[in-house]
C-alpha positions, 0 to 999 in steps of 0.5 A, a space after each residue: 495504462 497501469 499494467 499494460 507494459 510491466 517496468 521491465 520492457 518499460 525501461 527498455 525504452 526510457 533512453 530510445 530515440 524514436 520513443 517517449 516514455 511518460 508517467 502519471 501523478 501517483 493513481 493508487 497505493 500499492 499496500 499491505 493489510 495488517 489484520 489487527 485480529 492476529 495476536 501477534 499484529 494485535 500488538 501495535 509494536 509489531 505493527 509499527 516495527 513492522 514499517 520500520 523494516 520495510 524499505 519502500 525505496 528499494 522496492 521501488 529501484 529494485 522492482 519497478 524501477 522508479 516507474 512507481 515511486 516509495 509510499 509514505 502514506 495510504 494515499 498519495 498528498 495529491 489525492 483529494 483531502 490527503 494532504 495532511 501532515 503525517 510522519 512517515 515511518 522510516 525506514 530504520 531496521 535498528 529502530 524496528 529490532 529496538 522497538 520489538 526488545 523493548 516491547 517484550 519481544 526476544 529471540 528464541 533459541 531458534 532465531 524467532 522472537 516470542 512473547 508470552 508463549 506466542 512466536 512471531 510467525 506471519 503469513 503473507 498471502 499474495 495473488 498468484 497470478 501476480 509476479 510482482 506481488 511474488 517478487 515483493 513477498 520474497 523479498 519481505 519475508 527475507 528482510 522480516 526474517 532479519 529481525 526474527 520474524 517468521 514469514 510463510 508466504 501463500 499464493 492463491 489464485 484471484 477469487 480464492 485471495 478475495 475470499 480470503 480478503 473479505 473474509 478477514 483469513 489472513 495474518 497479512 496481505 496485499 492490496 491495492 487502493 480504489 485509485 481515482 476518482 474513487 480515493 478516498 471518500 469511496 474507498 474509505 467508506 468500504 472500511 465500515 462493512 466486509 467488502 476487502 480485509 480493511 473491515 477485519 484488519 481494523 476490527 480490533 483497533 481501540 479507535 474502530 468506532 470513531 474512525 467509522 463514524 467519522 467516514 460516515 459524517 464525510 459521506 452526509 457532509 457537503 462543508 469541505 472544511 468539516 469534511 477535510 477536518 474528518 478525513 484528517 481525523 480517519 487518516 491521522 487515526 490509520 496511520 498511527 495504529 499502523 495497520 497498513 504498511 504502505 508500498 509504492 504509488 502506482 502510476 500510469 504509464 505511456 509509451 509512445 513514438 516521440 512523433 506525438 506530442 502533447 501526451 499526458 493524462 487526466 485525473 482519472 487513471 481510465 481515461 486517455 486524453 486523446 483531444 490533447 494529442 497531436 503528430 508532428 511532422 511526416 
C-alpha cells in the first residue's frame, strides 16, 4: 500500500538479505494548490516564482527517500492522455528572486518583498495528522523565506482542512491527486464544481472558462483523438498559469520476503495481484 510503511522503516530494508522491497509507476501527485483569488497569488509572477524556488529533488531525497520520485507535472506521463510535452518549471532560485524584482516585487526594510502597498505573506495550510505534510511546509516556508516571502503554516485536523479546502479559505495548501483509475477524466472534471480548492483556486484564472468547457467536452466525447487534443489543451492551459506546484509522485510500495516471487502491481493503486505471486522453495 501507499502508506502502510512511512520511507523511514522502508529504507530499512531496501539492502536486506531475507527481504525485497519494490515500488510501483507513479499512483497519484503529491501537489499544492495556489488560490489565484489571494491577491498576492492572483499575480502569475508569484506563481511562477513560486515553482522555481521549490526543489522537488531534495524533497524527494530528503523526505521520501527516493520511494517517491520529483514531479514535474500535475499528472505523471504514464497517466492516460498526460503525456503531452510541458516544460518543467525548474528548480532556479536566482531565476524565482529575478522574476519577482522584475515583476515589481522589492524587499522591504524588513526583508519581505511588497508591491503596491501589498507584502507577500502566504499561508500554507497542511493536515495535522499528516508528519509528512509538516515536515514539507517546514521545509517550504524556510526555502520562500529565502526569497523574502513570508510563510505561516497552519495545521488543522482532517475534516476541518477539507472544509477549508472546498471552501476556497486558503492562500495555499496541500493536495494530493485522485490517482488511478480516477486520473484524470474524474478528477479533472471535479475542477468545475466546489468538491477540493481546484474550483476556487482556479476561479479567477483569465482562461477558467475554456479550461472547464474543455473538460466538459472530454466527458461527452468517445473519439480518443479529440479527447487527447482537450486533455492537452486543459492540462497545457494548468501548467502554464501555474496554480499547482507539483511535488512528488507518490507510489505503491511492497515489502515482502525475497521467498516470493512474482510481486508486482496492477494498474489500479487498490488491487494486490496476488494470482501472480508464487513461494519458491521451503
Amino acid at each position: 500500500g501507499k502508506n502502510m510503511l512511512d520511507a523511514d522503516a522502508l529504507n530499512k530494508y531496501r539492502d536486506s538479505k531475507g527481504f525485497g522491497v519494490a515500488l510501483s509507476a507513479p499512483t497519484s501527485t503529491r501537489h499544492i494548490v495556489l488560490n489565484g483569488q489571494n491577491p498576492v497569488l492572483a499575480d502569475i509572477h508569484v506563481r511562477k516564482a513560486l515553482q522555481h524556488a521549490t526543489n522537488r529533488v531534495a524533497i524527494a531525497k530528503g523526505v521520501f527517500h527516493n520511494t517517491e520520485l520529483p514531479a514535474d507535472t500535475l499528472y505523471a506521463r504514464s497517466v492516460p492522455y498526460c503525456d503531452i510535452d510541458l516544460k518543467p518549471y525548474e528548480y532556479d532560485m536566482a531565476k524565482a528572486a529575478r522574476i519577482l524584482d522584475e515583476a515589481g516585487w522589492k524587499p522591504g526594510s524588513d526583508g519581505i518583498r511588497q508591491k503596491d502597498g501589498k507584502r507577500m505573506e502566504l499561508g500554507l495550510l497542511y493536515n495535522s495528522n499528516s508528519v509528512t505534510e509538516k515536515t514539507i511546509a517546514e521545509y517550504l516556508q524556510h526555502e520562500y523565506g529565502k526569497l523574502g516571502i513570508k510563510v505561516s503554516l497552519r495545521g488543522e485536523e482532517e475534516q476541518s482542512y477539507r472544509d477549508n479546502m472546498k471552501n476556497g479559505l486558503f492562500d495555499m495548501i496541500f493536495n494530493i491527486c485522485w490517482g488511478m483509475p480516477y486520473d484524470p477524466q474524474s478528477s479533472m472534471a471535479a475542477m468545475r464544481q466546489r468538491v477540493y480548492g481546484d474550483y476556487a483556486a482556479q476561479l479567477s484564472l483569465p482562461d477558467k472558462a475554456q479550461i472547464d468547457a474543455a473538460i466538459t467536452e472530454i466527458m461527452s466525447s468517445t473519439d480518443p483523438v479529440r479527447r487527447q487534443e482537450l486533455f492537452t489543451f486543459a492540462l497545457t492551459h494548468l501548467h502554464e498559469d501555474a496554480i499547482y506546484i507539483p511535488l512528488t509522485y507518490e507510489t505503491n510500495k511492497a515489502l515482502f520476503t525475497k521467498r516470493l516471487k512474482g510481486v508486482g502491481f496492477n494498474q489500479t493503486q487498490y488491487e494486490v495481484p496476488f494470482t501472480r505471486m508464487y513461494f519458491e522453495g521451503k
